[in-house]
N, C-alpha and C positions, 0 to 999 in steps of 0.2 A: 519714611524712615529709611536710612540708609542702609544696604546691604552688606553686613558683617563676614569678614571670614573667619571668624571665631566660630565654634562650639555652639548651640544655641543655652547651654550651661554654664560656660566660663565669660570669665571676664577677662580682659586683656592685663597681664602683667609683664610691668617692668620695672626693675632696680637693679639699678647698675650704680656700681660702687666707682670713685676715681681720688686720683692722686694729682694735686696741682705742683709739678717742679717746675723748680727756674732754670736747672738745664735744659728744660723742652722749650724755651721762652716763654712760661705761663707767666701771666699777673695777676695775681688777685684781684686788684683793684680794677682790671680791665674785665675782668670775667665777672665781679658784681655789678659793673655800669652796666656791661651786657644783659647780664640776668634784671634787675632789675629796672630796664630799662630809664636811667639815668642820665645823669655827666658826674665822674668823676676826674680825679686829679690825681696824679700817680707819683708819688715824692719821689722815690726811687729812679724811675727812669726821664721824669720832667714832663711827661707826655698828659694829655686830655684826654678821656676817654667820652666820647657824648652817643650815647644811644638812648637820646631820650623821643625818637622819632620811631621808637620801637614799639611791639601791642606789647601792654603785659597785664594780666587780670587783676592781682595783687604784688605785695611787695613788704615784706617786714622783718625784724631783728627779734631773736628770741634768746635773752640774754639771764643768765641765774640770777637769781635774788641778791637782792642789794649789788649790783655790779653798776659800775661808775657809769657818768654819760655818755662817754664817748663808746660805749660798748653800742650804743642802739643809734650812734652816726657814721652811718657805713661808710662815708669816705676817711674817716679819722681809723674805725675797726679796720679796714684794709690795708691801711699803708702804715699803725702799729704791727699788724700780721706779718707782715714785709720784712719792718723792722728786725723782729724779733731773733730771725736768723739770716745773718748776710751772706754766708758762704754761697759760690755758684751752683753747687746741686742741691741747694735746700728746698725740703718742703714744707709748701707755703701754706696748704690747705686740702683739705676732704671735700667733693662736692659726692651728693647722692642725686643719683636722675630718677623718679619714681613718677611711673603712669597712675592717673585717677580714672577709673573704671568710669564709664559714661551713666551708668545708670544713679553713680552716686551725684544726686542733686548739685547744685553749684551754691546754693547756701551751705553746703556742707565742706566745700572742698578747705576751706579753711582750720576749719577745726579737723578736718583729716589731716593737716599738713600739720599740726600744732601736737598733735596726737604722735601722729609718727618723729617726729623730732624729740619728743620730749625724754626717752632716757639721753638722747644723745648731752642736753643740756642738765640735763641731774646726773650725768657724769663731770661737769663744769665747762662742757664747751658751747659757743658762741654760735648759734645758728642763723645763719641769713637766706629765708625763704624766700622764693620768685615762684610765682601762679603764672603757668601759660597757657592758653590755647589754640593754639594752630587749627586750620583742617589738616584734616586728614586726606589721603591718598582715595578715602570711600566718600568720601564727601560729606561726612560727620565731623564732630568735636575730636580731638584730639588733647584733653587737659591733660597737665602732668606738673610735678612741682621739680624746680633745681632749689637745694640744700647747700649751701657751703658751710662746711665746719670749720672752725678755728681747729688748730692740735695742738694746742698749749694752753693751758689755765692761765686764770685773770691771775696777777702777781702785779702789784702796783708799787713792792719795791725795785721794780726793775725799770731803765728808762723806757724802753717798748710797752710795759704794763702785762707784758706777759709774760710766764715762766720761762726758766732757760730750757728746763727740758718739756718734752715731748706729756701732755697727759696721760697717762698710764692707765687711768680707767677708761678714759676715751679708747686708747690702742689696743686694750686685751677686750673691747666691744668689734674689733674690725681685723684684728691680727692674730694668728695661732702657726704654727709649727717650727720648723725651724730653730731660728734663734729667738722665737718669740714665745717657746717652751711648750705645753702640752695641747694635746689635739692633732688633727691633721691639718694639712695645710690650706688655708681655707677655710674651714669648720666655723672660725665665728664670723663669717661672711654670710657663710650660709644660715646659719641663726638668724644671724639678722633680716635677711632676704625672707625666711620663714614669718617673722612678726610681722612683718611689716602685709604679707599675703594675709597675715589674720588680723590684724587693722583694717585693710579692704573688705574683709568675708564680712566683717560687723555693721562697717557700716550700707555694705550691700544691702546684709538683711534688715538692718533697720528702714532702708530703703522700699523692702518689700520688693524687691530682686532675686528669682531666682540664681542669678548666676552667680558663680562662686572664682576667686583666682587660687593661683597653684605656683607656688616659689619653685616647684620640681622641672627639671626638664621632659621634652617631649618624648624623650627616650623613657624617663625614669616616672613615666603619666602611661607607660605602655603604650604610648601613638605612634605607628610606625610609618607614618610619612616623616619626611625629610626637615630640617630647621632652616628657618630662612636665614639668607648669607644676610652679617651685619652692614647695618645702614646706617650712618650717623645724622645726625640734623642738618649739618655741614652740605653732606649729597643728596640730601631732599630739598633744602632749599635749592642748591643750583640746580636739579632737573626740573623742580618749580619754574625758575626763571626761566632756562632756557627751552620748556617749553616740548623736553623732549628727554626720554630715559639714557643713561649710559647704560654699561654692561650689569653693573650690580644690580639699578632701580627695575630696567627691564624683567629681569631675573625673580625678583621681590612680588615687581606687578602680577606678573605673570601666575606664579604662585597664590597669588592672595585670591587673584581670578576663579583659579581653580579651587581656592578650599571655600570659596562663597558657594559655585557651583555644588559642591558638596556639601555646605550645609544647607542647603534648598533641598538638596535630595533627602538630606538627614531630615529634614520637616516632614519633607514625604511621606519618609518610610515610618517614623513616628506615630504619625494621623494613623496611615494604615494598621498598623502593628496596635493602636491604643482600642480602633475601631473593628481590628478584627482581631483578634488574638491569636487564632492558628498563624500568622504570619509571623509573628516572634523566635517560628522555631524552622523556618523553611527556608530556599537557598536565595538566596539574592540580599540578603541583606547583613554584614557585616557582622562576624561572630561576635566579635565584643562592644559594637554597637548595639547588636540585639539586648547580650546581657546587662551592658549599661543602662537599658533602656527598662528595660522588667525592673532591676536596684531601682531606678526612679521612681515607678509608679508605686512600687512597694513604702518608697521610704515617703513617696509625697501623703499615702493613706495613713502609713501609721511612724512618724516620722520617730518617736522616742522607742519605738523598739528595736532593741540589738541585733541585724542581720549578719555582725560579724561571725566567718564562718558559713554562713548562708547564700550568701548575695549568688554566688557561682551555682549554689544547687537550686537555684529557681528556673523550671523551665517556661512555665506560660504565670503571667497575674493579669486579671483580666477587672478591670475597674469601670468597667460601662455603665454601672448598674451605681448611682453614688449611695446606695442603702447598704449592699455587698459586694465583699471584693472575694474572688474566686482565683486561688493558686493553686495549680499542679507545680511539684517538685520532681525533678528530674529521674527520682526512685519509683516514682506512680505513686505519692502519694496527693492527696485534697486538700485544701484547708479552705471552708465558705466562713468568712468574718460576716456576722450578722452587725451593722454598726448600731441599727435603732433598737434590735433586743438585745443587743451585749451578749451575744451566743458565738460560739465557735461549734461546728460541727466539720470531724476530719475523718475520712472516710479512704478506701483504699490499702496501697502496702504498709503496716508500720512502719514506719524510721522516721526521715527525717521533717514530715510535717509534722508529725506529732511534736517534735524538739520546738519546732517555730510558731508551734502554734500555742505551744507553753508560754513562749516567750513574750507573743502579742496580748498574752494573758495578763501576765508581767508588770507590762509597759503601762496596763489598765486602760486596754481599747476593748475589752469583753470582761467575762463572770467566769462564767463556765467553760469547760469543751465538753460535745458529744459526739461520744463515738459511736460512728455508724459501717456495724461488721457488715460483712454479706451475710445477710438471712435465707435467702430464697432465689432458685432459680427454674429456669425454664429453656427450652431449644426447640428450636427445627428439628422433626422426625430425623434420628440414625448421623446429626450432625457429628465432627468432632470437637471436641471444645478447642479453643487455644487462646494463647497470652496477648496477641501484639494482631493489629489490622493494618493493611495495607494503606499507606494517605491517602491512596485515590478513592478505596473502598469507603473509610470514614468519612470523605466528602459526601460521597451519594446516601450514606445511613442517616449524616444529618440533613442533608436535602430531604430524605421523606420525612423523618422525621416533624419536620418544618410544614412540610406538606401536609400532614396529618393537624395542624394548629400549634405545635407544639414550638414554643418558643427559648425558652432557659437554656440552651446546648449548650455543649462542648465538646471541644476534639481535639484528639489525644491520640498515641500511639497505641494505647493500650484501649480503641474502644470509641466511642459516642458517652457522652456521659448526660443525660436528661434529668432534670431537677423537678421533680412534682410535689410541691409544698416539702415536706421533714424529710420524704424518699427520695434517695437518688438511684437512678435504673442505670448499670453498663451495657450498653449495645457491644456485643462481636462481632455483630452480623448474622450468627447461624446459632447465639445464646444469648440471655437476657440475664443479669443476675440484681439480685435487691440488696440495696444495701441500706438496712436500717428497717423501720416496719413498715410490712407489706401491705397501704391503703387499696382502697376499695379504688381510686383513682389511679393509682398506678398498676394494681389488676389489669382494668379496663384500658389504660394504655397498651400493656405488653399483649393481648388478644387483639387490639386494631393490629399493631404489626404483624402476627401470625396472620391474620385476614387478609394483609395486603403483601405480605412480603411469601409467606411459608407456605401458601395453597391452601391456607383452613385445619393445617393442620399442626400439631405440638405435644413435645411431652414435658411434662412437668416431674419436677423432684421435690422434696421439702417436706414441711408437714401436714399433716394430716387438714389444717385448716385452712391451709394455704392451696393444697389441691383440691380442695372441694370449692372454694372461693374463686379458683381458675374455673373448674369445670363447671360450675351453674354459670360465670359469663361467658362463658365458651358455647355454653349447651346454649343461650338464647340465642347466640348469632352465629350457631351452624358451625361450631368449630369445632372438630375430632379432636379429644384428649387420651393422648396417650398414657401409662406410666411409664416412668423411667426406669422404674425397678424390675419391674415383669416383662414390662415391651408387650404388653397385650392395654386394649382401652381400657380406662379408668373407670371404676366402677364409684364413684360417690357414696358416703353413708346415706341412710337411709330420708333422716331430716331433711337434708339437702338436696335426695332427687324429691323427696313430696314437695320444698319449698318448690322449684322447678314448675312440677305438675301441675302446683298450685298457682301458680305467678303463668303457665300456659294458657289453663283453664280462662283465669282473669282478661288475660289480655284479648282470647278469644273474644268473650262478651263484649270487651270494650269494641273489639273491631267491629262486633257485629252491633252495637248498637250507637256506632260511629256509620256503620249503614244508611240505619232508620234514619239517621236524623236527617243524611245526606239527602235522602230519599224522599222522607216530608216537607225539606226545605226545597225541592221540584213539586210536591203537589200543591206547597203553600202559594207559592207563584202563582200556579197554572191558576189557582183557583181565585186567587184576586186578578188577577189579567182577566179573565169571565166574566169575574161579578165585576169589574171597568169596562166591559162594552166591548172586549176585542173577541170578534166573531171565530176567527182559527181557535184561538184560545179554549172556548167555551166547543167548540167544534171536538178539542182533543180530550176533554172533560170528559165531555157524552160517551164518547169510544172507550174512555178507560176506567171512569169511574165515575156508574150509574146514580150512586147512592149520592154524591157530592153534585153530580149534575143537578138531580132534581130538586136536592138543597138550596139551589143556586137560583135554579130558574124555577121553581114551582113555591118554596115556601119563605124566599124574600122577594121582600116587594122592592120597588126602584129604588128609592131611599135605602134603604138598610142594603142593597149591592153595593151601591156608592162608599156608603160607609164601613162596609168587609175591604173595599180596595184596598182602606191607607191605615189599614190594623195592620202591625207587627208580628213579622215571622213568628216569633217565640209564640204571641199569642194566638195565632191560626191554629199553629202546632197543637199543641194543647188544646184546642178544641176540634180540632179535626176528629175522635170518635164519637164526640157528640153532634157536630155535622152531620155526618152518616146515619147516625138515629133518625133524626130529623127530616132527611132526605129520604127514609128508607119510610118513615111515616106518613111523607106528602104522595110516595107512587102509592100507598095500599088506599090512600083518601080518593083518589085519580081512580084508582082500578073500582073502588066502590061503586064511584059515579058513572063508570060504565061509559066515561065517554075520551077514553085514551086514544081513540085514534080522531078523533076532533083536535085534540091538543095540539097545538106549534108548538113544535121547541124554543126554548132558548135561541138558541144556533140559528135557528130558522129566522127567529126574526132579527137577528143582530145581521146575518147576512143581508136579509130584505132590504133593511133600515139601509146598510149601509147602497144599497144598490138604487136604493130611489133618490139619495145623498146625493150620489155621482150624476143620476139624469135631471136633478132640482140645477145643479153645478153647471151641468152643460148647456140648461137652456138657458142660463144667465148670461153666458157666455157668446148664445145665438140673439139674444133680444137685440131691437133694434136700438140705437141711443134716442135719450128721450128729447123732445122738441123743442 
């Protein structure tokens, strides 16, 4: 694709209005063989015109109803045109030069050019279209149409076949001040210049194009780069041919270089600006390309709502998210469009979100709005409060933030702003405040940041349920609560220190019977590692636990060892007190018999076993090979 220097928005326009006289040497008839690359024959001066060696995409006659034949045989229509007035300054004809925006299709470009023509022939005049396209200077298409009008109505009492005077609804469509009576001068130029830009816009969009054209000047569009010096086709074809710029093209090139360069950049900062939102309001990137760019994203989400009066007080829209779009207005006010529940929730300073969040109401992209006041806040021990954060500070609030898991941000002048489901929390830095109701989830948010940011410590203001809800998550994870009212620790109602005591107590046991189990699951081991033959094993059995020893080695026999090995933790576990019974029943059977110190251990003889193992091994090892 070719690299435009246009706007990544607009389309290129051009309509330029002209006058064919015969004191400048113009022909009609030589200017339709041109446009339509033909051969004509020119009664008037004798001469041939043949440019039929010419490109031309199309070529046709758009003549009123019921008008004779010779209206739609261009060489016969030009040289009656001719006729019509012989004097040497007369004029012979209107032509319109008008560009076809690249994105509208080339099936279409005909019915653009029939479109825009058509008051000019339901005012009675004779239009002769020529379709062209050239390259361009970027190395793309270049289509555009030439127009010539007749200016005089068909009249076939006349020998020419056309009126003696001038069409008068034709001229009051092209001419105004002066002697041509009311308006400025100019003015119905400029009408027409305007339709014809909204002929374009239609069929852009019906093309599904976002770009749009603009009859205005560059000045009067508020772009305050420069306009390019004019160029006729005349000196773009011969710096074509010869291959090389004069002073004007150079000039042009040059120019168009630089605004490509510029719109690459303008992508740039786009991407970044859509991908990161705090960059919409920071320095590098052109004030009223920032705000042009936020009006976009606005208008591409909810495109039937009225931002008129708005557009200028949006400072961030933040559209990453395609379920919610998130605006700060340039007052400190929110506005989260929920698109899948049809909810509005605006939070912050009253004014003017609330107007536009009406308005998206309006348009019926939502149901509702809720408002979300500030409920509840909390600080840093002895902070002071204040309105506005340093950019570099809000940087690093949302890096921990982030840090902390926390993903939904935003950053603002006034703040961090943190989204946890219906609540939204403002970071200051050295204060927390709730806007909307105070979940148990956003609680425990604003106590990690005192944990990591404040030392462990905070005082809290609000109500009553709200400081007991701080201080029991507080009180589990070692955090000093202060009051804000008294400036002495907060003393909790009473339900709320027993829940506390009680939710201690609990967790104690669990610890401690998070112990046990750790602890049984090392005996559960040891003791199948034994009863499978490994001698250390059964070694550390005997040293630490008598009752499971003799379990092992006195009242299972080989089989039923083998078969303890490949039982299941869970169910060792679980019978590990009846083990011990068991075990504790085979030494008093042992002591009865009186003959305890005959007995082998265990231990004893898995060690033996494995030591005569090793000398079976090595004289295999020594035998001689067999014969």
């Amino acid at each position: 694709m070719a690299l435009t220097s246009l706007p990544s928005d607009a389309a290129l326009y051009h309509a330029q209005a002209k006058i064919f006289k015969r004191s400048e040497g113009r022909s009609a008839v030589a200017a339709a063989a041109y446009r339509s690359a033909s051969l004509l024959h020119d009664e008037r001066t004798g001469q041939d015109f043949d440019y039929r060696a010419k490109h031309k995409v199309a070529a046709f006659i758009i003549a009123p109803e019921n008008s004779p034949a010779w209206a739609h045989d261009r060489q016969e229509l030009w040289n009656r045109s001719e006729a019509a007035d012989r004097r040497k300054d007369a004029q012979i004809a209107r032509e319109w030069e008008i560009s076809i925006p690249r994105d509208i299709p080339r099936d279409q470009w005909e019915s653009f050019a029939r479109e825009v023509a058509a008051p000019f022939v339901a005012a009675g005049a004779i239009v002769d279209v020529a379709i062209h396209c050239p390259r361009a200077a970027d190395g793309g298409e270049q289509p555009h149409i030439h127009m010539m009008v007749t200016l005089r109505a068909i009249d076939e009492s006349t020998p020419s076949g056309f009126s003696k005077k001038k069409n008068a609804a034709l001229e009051s469509m092209h001419a105004s001040g002066g002697r041509y009576g009311g308006g400025e001068r100019g003015g119905r130029l400029k009408e027409q210049r305007e339709r014809i830009a909204a002929v374009m816009n239609r069929y852009l969009e019906a093309a599904g194009s976002e770009r749009r054209a603009s009859h205005l000047s560059r000045v009067a569009r508020g772009l305050d780069d420069d306009p390019e010096p004019t160029m006729g086709e005349q000196r773009k074809h011969a710096a074509a041919k010869r291959g090389s710029h004069d002073a004007v093209t150079s000039v042009v090139s040059r120019m168009r270089q630089t605004r490509i360069l510029e719109n690459e950049l303008a992508k740039t900062e786009e991407a970044i600006m859509a991908t990161n939102p705090k960059f919409q309001n920071l320095n590098g990137i052109a004030p009223r390309r920032k705000q042009d760019f936020k009006t976009k994203l606005f208008q591409e989400r909810f495109p039937d709502a009225d931002l008129s009066g708005f557009a200028d007080q949006l400072h961030q829209v933040d559209t990453r998210n395609p379920r919610t779009t998130k605006i700060r207005m340039k007052d400190g006010g929110w506005i989260d469009v929920d698109a899948a529940g049809r909810t509005i929730k605006v939070y912050g300073p009253t004014g003017t979100a609330d107007e536009l969040a009406q308005r998206v109401v309006e348009a019926d992209y939502a149901d509702y709005i809720d408002r979300l006041e500030i409920t509840q806040r909390l600080q840093k021990q002895g902070a002071t409060p204040r309105k506005t954060v340093p950019a570099a500070e809000v940087e690093t609030i949302a890096d921990r933030w982030r840090s902390r898991g926390y993903t939904n941000i935003s950053e603002a002048p006034d703040g961090v702003w943190v989204t946890i489901g219906n609540t939204r929390i403002q970071d200051l830095g050295d204060e927390l405040r709730i806007h909307g109701k105070p979940t148990e989830a956003a609680t425990r948010a604003m106590v990690e940041k005192a944990i990591d940011e404040w030392s462990s410590e905070l005082e809290v203001f609000g109500t009553q349920e709200f400081k007991d809800a701080v201080w029991l998550d507080s009180a589990r994870r070692g955090v000093t609560v202060y009051d804000k009212l008294t400036g002495e620790l907060y003393q909790p109602s009473p339900d709320v220190r027993a829940k506390f005591e009680a939710d201690r107590k609990r967790v104690a046991k669990e610890s401690d019977d998070m112990d046990d189990l750790q602890a049984n699951k090392k005996v559960s081991a040891l003791l199948k590692s034994a009863a499978a033959g490994d001698a250390e094993a059964a070694t550390r059995l005997e040293n630490n636990d008598d009752k499971l020893y003799a379990f092992v080695s006195l009242h299972l026999d080989e089989d039923q060892r083998k078969s303890l090995a490949h039982e299941p933790d869970e169910k060792v576990i679980a019978a590990l007190a009846h083990f011990r019974k068991r075990g504790a029943k085979a030494l008093e059977d042992e002591e009865k018999k009186g003959e305890d110190k005959k007995v082998v251990s265990l231990s004893q003889r898995l060690a033996a076993k494995a030591e005569r193992e090793k000398e079976l091994e090595a004289g295999r090892g020594n035998a001689p090979a067999p014969q």
